[in-house]
GULUMDO-858855 format. One line per 4 residues: number of its first residue (from 1); for each residue z, y, x of C-alpha. Coordinates in Angstrom, 3 decimals, always signed. Layout:
N
NUM	Z:Y:X ~ ... $
# end
This chain:
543
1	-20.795:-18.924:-4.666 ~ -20.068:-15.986:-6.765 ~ -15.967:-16.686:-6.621 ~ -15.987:-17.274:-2.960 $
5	-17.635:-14.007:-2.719 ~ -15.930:-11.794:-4.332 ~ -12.677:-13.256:-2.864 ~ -14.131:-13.029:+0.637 $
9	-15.720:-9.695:+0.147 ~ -12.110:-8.295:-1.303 ~ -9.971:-10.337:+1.626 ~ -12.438:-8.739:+3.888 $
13	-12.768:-5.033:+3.001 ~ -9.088:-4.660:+3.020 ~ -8.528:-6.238:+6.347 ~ -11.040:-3.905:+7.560 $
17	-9.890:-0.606:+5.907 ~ -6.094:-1.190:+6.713 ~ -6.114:-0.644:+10.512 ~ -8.333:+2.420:+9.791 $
21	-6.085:+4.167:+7.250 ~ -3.215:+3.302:+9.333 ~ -4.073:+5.115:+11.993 ~ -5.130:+8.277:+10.247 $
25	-2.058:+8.001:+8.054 ~ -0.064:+7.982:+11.535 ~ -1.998:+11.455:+12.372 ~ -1.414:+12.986:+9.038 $
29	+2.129:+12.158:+8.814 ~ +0.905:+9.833:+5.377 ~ +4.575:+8.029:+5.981 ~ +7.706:+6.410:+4.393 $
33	+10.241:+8.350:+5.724 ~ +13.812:+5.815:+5.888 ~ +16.538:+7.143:+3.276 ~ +19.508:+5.836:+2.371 $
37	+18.103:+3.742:-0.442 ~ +15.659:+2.258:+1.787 ~ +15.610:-1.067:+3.998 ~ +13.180:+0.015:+6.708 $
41	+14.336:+1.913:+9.436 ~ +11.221:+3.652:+10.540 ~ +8.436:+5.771:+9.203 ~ +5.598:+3.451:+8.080 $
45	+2.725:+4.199:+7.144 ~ +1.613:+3.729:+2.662 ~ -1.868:+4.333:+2.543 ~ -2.213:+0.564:+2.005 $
49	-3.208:+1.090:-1.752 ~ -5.805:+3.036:-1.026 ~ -7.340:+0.170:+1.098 ~ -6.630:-2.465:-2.039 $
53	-8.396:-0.240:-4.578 ~ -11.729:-0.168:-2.033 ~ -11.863:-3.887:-1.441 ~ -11.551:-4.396:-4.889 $
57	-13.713:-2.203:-6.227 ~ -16.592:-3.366:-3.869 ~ -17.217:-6.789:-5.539 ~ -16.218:-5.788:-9.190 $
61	-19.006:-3.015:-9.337 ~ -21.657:-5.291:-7.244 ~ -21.053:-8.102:-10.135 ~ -19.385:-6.695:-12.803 $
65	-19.775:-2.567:-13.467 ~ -22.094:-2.975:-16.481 ~ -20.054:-4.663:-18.780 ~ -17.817:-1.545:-20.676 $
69	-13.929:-3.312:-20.035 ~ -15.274:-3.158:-16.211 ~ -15.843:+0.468:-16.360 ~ -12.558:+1.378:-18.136 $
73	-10.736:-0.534:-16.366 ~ -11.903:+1.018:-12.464 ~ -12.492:+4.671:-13.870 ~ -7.990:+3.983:-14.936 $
77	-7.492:+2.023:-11.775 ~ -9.186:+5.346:-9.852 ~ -6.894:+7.999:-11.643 ~ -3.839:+5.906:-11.009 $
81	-5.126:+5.639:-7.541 ~ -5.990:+9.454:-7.432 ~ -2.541:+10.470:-8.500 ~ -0.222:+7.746:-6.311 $
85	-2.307:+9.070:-3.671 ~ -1.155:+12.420:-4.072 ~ +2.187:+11.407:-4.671 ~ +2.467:+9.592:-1.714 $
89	+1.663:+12.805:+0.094 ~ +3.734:+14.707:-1.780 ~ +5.919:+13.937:-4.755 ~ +5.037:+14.449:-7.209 $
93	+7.091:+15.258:-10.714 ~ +8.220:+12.297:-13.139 ~ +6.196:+14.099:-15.829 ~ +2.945:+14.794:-13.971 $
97	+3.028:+10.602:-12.889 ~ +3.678:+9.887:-16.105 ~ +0.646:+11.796:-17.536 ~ -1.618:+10.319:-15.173 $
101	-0.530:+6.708:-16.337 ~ -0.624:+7.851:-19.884 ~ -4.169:+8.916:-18.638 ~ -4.989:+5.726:-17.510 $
105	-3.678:+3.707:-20.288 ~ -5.354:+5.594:-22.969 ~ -9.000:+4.940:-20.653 ~ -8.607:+1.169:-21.241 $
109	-7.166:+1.708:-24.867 ~ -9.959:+3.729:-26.295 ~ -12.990:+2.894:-23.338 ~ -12.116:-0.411:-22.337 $
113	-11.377:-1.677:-26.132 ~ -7.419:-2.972:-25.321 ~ -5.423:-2.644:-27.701 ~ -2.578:-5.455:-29.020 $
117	-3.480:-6.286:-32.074 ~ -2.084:-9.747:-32.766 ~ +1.526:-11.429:-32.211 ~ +0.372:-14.530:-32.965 $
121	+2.565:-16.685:-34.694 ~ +4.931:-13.715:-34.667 ~ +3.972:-12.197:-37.584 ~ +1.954:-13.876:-40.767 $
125	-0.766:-15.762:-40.284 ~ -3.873:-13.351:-40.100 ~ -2.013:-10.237:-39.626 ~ -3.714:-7.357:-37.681 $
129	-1.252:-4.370:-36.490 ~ -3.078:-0.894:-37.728 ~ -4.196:+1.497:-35.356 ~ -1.829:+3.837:-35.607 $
133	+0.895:+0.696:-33.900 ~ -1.313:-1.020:-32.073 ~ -2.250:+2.071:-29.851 ~ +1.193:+3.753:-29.015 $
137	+2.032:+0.360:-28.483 ~ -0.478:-0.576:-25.602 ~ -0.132:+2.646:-24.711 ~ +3.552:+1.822:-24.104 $
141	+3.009:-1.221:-22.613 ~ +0.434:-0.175:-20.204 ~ +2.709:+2.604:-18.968 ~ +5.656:+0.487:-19.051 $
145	+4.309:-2.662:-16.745 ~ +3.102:-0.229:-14.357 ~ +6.200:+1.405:-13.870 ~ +7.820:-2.454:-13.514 $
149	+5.456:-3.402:-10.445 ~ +6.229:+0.694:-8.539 ~ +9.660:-0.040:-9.164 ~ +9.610:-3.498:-7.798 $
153	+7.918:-2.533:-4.432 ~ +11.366:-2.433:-3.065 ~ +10.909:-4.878:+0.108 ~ +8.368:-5.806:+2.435 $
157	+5.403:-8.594:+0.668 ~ +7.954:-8.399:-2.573 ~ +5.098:-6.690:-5.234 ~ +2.556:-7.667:-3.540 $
161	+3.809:-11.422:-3.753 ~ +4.859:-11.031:-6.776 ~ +1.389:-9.645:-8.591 ~ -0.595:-12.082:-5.865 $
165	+1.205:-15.059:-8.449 ~ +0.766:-12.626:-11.706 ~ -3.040:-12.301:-10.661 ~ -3.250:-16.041:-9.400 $
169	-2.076:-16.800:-12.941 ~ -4.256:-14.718:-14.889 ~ -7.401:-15.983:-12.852 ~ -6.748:-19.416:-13.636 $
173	-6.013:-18.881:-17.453 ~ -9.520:-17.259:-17.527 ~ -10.832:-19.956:-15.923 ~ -9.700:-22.546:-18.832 $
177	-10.656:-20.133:-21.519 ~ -13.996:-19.626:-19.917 ~ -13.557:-15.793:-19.620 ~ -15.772:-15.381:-16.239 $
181	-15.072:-11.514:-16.521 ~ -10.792:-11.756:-16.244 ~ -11.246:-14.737:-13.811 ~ -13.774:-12.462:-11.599 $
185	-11.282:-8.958:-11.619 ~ -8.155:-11.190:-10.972 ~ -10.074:-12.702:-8.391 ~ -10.889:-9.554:-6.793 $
189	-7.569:-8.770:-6.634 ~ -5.802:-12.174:-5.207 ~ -8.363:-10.987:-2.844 ~ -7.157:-8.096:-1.924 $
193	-3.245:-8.451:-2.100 ~ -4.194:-11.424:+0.237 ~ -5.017:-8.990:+3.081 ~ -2.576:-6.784:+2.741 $
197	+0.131:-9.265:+2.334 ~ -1.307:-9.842:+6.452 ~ +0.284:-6.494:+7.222 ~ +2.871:-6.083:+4.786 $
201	+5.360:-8.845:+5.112 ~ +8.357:-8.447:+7.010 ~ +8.519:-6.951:+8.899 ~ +5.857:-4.652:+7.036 $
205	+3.416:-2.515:+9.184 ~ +2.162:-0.655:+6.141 ~ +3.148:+0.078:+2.576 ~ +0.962:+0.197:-0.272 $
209	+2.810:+3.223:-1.761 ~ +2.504:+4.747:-5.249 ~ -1.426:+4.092:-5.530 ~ -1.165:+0.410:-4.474 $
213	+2.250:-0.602:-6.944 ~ +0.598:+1.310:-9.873 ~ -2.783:+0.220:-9.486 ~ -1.721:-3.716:-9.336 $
217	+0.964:-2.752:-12.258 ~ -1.950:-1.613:-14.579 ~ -4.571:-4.176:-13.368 ~ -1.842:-6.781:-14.530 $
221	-1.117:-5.576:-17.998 ~ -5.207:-4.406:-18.840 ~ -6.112:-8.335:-17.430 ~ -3.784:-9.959:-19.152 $
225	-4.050:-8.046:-22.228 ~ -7.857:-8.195:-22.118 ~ -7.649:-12.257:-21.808 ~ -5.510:-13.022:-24.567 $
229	-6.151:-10.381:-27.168 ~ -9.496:-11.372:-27.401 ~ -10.879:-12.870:-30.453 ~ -12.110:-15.836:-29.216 $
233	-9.358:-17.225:-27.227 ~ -6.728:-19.453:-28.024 ~ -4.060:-18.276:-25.408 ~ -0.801:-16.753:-27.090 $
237	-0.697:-13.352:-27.065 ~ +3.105:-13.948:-25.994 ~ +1.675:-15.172:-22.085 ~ +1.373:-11.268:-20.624 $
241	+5.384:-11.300:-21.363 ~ +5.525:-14.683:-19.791 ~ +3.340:-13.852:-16.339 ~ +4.913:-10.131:-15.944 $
245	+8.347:-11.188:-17.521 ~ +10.670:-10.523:-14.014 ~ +9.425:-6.984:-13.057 ~ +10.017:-6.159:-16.725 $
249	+13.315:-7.510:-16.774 ~ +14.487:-6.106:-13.587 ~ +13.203:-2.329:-14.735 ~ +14.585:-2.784:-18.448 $
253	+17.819:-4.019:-16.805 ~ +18.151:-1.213:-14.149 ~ +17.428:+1.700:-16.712 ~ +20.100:-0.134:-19.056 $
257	+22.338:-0.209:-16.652 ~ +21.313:+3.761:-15.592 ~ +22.198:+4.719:-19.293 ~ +25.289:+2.853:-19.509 $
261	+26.477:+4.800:-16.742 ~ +25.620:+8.333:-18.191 ~ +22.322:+8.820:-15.322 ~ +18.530:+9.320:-16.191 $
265	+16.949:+5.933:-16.693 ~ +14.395:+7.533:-13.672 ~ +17.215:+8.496:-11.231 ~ +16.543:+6.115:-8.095 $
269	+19.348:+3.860:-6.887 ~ +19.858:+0.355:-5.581 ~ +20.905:-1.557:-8.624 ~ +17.427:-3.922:-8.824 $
273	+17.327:-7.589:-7.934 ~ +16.438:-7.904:-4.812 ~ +19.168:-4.995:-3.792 ~ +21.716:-7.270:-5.438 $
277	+20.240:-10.348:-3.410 ~ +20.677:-8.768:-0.156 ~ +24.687:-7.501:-1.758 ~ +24.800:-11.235:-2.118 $
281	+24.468:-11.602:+1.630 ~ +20.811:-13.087:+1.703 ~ +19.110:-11.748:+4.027 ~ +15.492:-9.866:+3.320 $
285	+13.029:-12.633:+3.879 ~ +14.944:-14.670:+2.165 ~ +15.345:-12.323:-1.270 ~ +11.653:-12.194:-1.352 $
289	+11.452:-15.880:-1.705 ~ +14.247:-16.309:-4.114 ~ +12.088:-13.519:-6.431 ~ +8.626:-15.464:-5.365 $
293	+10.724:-19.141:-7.190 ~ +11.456:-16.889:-10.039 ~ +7.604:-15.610:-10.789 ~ +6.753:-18.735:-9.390 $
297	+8.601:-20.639:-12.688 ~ +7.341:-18.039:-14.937 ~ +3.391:-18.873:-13.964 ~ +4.096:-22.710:-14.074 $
301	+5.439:-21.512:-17.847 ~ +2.658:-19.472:-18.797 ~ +0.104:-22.445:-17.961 ~ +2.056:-25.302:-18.781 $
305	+3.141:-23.495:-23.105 ~ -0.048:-21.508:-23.038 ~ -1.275:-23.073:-26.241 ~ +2.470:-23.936:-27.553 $
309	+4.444:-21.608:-30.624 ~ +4.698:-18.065:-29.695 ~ +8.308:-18.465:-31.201 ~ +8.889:-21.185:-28.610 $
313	+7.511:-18.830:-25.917 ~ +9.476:-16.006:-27.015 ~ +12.346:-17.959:-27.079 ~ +12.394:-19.936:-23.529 $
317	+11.522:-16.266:-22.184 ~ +14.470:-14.677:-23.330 ~ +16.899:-17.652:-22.746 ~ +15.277:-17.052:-18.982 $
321	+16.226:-13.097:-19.034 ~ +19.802:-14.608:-20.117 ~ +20.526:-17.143:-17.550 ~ +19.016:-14.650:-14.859 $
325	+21.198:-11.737:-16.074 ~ +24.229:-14.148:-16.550 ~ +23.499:-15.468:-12.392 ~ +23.403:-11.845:-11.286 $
329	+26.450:-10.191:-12.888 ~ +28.650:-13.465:-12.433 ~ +27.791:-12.934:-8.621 ~ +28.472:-9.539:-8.856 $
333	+32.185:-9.759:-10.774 ~ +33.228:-12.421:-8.482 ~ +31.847:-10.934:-5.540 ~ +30.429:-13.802:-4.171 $
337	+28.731:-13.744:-0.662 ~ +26.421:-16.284:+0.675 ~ +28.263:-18.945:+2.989 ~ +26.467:-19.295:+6.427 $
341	+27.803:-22.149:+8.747 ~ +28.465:-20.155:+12.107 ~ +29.522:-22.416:+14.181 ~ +26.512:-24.877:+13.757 $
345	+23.905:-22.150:+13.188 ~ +25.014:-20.888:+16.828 ~ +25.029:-24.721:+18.441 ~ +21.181:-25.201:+16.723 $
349	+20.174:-21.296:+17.782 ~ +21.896:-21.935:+21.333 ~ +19.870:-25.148:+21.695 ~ +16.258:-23.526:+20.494 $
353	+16.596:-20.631:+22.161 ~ +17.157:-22.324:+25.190 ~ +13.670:-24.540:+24.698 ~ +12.119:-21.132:+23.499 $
357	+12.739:-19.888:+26.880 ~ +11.770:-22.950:+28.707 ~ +8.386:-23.209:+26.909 ~ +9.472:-27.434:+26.875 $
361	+7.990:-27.341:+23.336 ~ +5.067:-24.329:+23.509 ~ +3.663:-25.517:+26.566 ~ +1.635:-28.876:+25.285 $
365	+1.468:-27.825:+21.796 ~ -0.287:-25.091:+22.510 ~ -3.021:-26.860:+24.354 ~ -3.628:-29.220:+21.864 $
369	-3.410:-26.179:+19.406 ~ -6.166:-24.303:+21.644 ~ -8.473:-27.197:+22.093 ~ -7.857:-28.676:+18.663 $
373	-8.042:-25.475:+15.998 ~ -11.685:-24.202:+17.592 ~ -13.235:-28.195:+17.474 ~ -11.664:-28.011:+14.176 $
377	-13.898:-25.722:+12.780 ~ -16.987:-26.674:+14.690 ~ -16.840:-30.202:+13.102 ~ -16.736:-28.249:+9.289 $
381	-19.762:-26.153:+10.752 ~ -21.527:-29.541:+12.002 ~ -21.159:-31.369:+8.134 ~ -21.769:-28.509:+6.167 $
385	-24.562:-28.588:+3.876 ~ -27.401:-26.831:+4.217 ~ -26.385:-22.835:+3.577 ~ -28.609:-19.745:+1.659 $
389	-30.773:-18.488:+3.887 ~ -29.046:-15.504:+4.074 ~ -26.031:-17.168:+5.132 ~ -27.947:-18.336:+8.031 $
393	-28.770:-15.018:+9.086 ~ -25.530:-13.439:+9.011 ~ -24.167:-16.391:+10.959 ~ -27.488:-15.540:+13.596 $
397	-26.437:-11.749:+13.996 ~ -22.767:-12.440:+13.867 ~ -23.151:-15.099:+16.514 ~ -25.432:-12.382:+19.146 $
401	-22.680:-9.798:+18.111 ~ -19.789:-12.048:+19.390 ~ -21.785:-12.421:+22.487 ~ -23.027:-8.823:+23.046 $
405	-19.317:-7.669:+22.750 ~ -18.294:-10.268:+25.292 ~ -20.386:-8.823:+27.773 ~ -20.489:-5.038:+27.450 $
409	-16.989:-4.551:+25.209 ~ -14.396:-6.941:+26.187 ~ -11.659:-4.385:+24.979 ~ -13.217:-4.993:+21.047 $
413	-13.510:-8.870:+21.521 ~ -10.439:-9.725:+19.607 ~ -10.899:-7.364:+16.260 ~ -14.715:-8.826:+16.885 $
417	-14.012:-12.607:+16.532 ~ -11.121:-12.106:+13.772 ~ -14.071:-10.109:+11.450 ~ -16.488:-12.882:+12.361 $
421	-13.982:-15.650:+12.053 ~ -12.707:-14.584:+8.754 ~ -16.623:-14.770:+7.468 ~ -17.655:-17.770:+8.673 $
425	-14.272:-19.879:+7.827 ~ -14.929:-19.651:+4.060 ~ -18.695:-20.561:+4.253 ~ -18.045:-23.714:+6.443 $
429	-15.324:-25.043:+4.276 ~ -17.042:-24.973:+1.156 ~ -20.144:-26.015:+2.416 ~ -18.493:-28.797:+4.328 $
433	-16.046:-30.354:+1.321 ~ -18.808:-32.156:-0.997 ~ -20.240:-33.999:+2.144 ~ -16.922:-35.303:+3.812 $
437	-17.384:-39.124:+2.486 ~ -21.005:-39.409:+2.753 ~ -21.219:-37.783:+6.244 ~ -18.010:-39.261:+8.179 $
441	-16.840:-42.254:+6.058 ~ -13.749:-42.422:+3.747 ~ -11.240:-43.201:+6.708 ~ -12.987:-40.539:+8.724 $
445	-12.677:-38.299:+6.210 ~ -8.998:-38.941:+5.501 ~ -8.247:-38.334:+9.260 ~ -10.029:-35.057:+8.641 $
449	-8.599:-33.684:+5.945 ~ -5.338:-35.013:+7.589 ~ -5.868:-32.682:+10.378 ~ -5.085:-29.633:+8.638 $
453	-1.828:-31.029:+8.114 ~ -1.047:-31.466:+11.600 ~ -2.439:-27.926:+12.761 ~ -0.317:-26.873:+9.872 $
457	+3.177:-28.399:+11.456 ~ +1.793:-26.787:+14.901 ~ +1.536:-23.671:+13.667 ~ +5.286:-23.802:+12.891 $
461	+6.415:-25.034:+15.818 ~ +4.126:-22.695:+17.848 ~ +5.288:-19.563:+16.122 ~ +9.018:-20.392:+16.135 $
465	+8.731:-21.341:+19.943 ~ +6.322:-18.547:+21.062 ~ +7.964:-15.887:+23.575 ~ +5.768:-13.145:+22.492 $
469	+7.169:-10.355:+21.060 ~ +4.436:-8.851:+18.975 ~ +1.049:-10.731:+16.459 ~ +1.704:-13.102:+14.169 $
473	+4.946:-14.619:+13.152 ~ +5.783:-16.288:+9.328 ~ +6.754:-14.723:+6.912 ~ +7.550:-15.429:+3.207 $
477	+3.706:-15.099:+2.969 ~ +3.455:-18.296:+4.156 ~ +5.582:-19.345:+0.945 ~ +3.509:-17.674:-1.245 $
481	+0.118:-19.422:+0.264 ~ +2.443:-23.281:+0.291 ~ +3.040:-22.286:-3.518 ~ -0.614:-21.839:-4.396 $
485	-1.698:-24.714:-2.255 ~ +0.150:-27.109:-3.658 ~ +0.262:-25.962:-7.448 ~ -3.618:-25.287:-8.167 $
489	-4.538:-28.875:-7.026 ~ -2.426:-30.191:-8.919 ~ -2.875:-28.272:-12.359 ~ -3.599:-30.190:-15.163 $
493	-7.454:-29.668:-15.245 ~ -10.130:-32.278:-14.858 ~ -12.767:-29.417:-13.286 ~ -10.121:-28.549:-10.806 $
497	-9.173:-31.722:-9.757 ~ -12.845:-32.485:-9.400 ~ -13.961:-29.611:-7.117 ~ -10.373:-30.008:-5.031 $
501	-10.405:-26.175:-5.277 ~ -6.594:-25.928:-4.113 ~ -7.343:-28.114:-1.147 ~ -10.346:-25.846:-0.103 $
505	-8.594:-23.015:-0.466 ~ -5.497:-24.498:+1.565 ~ -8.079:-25.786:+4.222 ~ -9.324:-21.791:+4.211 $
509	-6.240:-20.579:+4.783 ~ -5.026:-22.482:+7.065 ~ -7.897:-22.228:+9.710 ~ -7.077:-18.270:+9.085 $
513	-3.532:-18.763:+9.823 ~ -4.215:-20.732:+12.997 ~ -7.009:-18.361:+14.235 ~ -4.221:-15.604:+13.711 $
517	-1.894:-17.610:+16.227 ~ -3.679:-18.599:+18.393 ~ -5.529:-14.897:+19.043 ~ -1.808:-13.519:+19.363 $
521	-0.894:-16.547:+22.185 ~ -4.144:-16.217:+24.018 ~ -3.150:-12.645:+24.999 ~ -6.388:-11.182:+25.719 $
525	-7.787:-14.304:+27.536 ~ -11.112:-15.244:+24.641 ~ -13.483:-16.390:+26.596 ~ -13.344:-19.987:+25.463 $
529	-12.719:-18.977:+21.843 ~ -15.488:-16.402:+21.918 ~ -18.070:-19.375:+22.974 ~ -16.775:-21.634:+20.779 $
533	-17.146:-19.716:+17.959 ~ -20.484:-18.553:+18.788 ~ -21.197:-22.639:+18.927 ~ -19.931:-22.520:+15.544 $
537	-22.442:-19.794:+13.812 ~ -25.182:-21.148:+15.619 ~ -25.000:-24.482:+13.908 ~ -24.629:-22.776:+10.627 $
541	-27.144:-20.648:+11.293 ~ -30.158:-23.419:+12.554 ~ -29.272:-25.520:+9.518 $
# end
């Protein structure tokens, strides 16, 4: 129970802090303020990092602040956070950010015990790089990687998609090389990118600023670093090149380019990758996914050749950079633009708009969709194992606090149920996945697990059909959560394949995805929702 935990305890924090910083950042004028090298068109808020630090720092000091990495690693996390938090609110200096990352780097060289000491296979067999290299040299890659992921926060759910994979990577890595610690802290932080990726996909709500990109960009380098220049492992000490590999080649490539053309490597323009994606003529969702199959390929890389030469990884990574680099500037010179078929993209829209409008396809979805999502989740409730007592009790006092805000706060009844819901939703499914064949039967446990599938297809057709202007829509998040569904099951692993992690973990998601939806359609009417999911607690909580 400790990983579902920490991951609910980070998901949850952040979803609870973000509204509240949002709206004092809207007071305080904490805001992005459009420019001409930006895509968003109206102030929004960044104070979204802030919110990511605090959920993850919750569950990594409850489990994890004795250990000496642990502190190192939060007390560089804070000053990164300390000074993108004062950058945000006023910018600050290239020199005075890059002494707090300097800062920050040297807390997890000489506190936390990084350092790179080994190339592998790179260099002789046995051969230990002396202090005075292997310092400046974490030093420099510390500083470096965290600069990569601020620079790549260029579009809405871009780094935090991107370091939600990096971190997804890292986690399971640890996991095969048994390092509980790495695998807890990347947890932590899946956890937390997870609920802010809710309000910062496109179209964002909130940025996560200076103090969110830097603070992912140095947990990603200290993690990886930590989990493959240990002594005990057998992971190449090539994979942090591997797992961070595009936001290094995208920042080495624009300050290239920068120099080349007589400017400061730090002068800000629009010459990264997903700037030259949108030149291409794809439009912003769409960039963020192309960049998601990119990191995406690099993961399945780092997992797949993680025990293979550290030549061979070296190699495939810079072949990679090459066929990347060669895509973008052949694009570029030729000036190619992405073709769109007009004429039958306006006979398709013409035809959906027109059953968007009619509700034809809403109208009896959406019943089945009301019904069928809150049943859903009773039945997990109903074959759950027995939970910890203290389980029980929370699902006792969240159930009477459901109720008690039905009846004397109606207005608070929808930011009630989504707290409760996204407590009780990770509970029931695990609870409820080792008893599916012995409770309902193999066929009735098929059908069940087939379920999720269908509410999934629902959701799709209820969100592309809905008339509502405002709540939940898709986004490339939902790429992001079909990538990690569909990969970790299906990792080469005996103890995942055994514990169907991936398809808890889809099932999880999912039932938050459809409780999203379906609060946004009811438009204030919860009544039936609130009593279901009261029904719900209460058979978790007599168990």
């Amino acid at each position: 129970m400790i990983l579902l935990s920490t991951l609910l305890l980070a998901v949850l924090i952040t979803i609870i802090l973000i509204p509240m910083l949002n709206s004092l950042a809207l007071r305080w004028q904490l805001v992005d303020i459009p420019n001409e090298r930006k895509v968003h068109r109206q102030p929004i808020p960044r104070i979204g990092g802030v919110a990511m630090a605090l959920g993850a720092a919750v569950p990594i000091v409850y489990w994890n602040f004795a250990d000496r990495f642990v502190q190192a690693f939060m007390a560089g996390g804070c000053l990164l956070v300390l000074f993108g938090t004062i950058d945000d609110i006023r910018e600050l200096s290239p020199g005075i950010k890059f002494a707090g990352q300097t800062g920050a780097a040297l807390i997890a060289v000489f506190l936390g015990g990084i350092r790179i000491e080994s190339l592998g296979g790179l260099t002789p067999e046995g051969f230990i790089l002396p202090g005075w290299i292997a310092v400046p040299l974490t030093v420099l890659a510390i500083v470096g990687v965290t600069n990569a992921i601020n620079l790549a926060d260029g579009l809405d759910g871009l780094a935090g998609g991107i370091c939600l994979l990096i971190f997804a990577g890292i986690g399971y890595l640890a996991y095969l090389d048994d390092n509980t610690l790495v695998g807890l802290l990347a947890l932590a932080l899946c956890g937390v990118i997870f609920g802010f990726l809710r309000f910062n996909t496109h179209p964002a709500s909130i940025f996560m600023g200076d103090a969110g990109s830097q603070f992912l960009g140095f947990s990603a380098i200290t993690l990886s670093l930590a989990l493959t220049q240990g002594h005990a492992t057998a992971l190449s000490p090539v994979l942090p090149l591997i797992l961070l590999g595009f936001p290094v080649l995208d920042t080495l490539t624009v300050m290239v380019t920068r120099i080349a053309r007589g400017r400061s490597p730090f002068a800000a323009d629009k010459n990264h990758f997903h700037h030259n994606l949108m030149a291409f003529g794809f439009r912003h969702p769409e960039s963020v996914i192309i960049i998601y199959l990119f990191q995406t390929f690099l993961l399945l890389a780092a997992v797949i050749f993680r025990f293979y030469s550290d030549w061979l990884l070296l190699t495939g990574y810079l072949l990679f950079s090459i066929l990347v680099l060669a895509g973008f500037s052949f694009a570029a010179r030729t000036e190619r633009k992405v073709k769109r078929f007009d004429f039958f993209d306006l006979r398709i829209s013409g035809r959906l708009r027109l059953l968007k409008s009619e509700g034809t396809i809403i109208r009896p979805t959406f019943r089945i969709f009301e019904f069928g999502i809150p049943s859903l989740l009773f039945v997990t409730c109903l074959i759950a194992s027995d939970p910890p007592v203290y389980v029980s009790l929370i699902c006792a006092l969240m159930a009477a606090f459901v109720m008690l805000i039905r009846y004397f706060r109606k207005v608070s009844l929808e930011t009630s149920l989504r707290f409760v819901i996204y407590i009780l939703v990770p509970f029931a499914v695990y609870l409820s996945d080792d008893r599916l064949p012995s409770i309902l039967g193999n066929s009735a446990a098929g059908f069940y697990n087939v379920s999720f599938g269908i509410f999934a297809v629902l959701i799709i057709l209820i969100t592309k059909f809905s008339r509502r202007q405002k709540g939940f829509h898709s986004s490339p998040m939902d790429f992001l959560i079909i990538i990690l569904a569909l990969v970790v099951p299906n990792m080469p692993d005996e103890k995942i394949q055994e514990y169907q992690m991936g398809l808890i973990a889809a099932k999880i998601i999912l039932l938050y995805f459809s409780y999203e939806v379906l609060l946004a359609e009811l438009r204030g009417k919860y009544n039936k929702v609130a009593l279901a999911t009261v029904a719900s607690l209460l058979v978790l909580a007599v168990k």
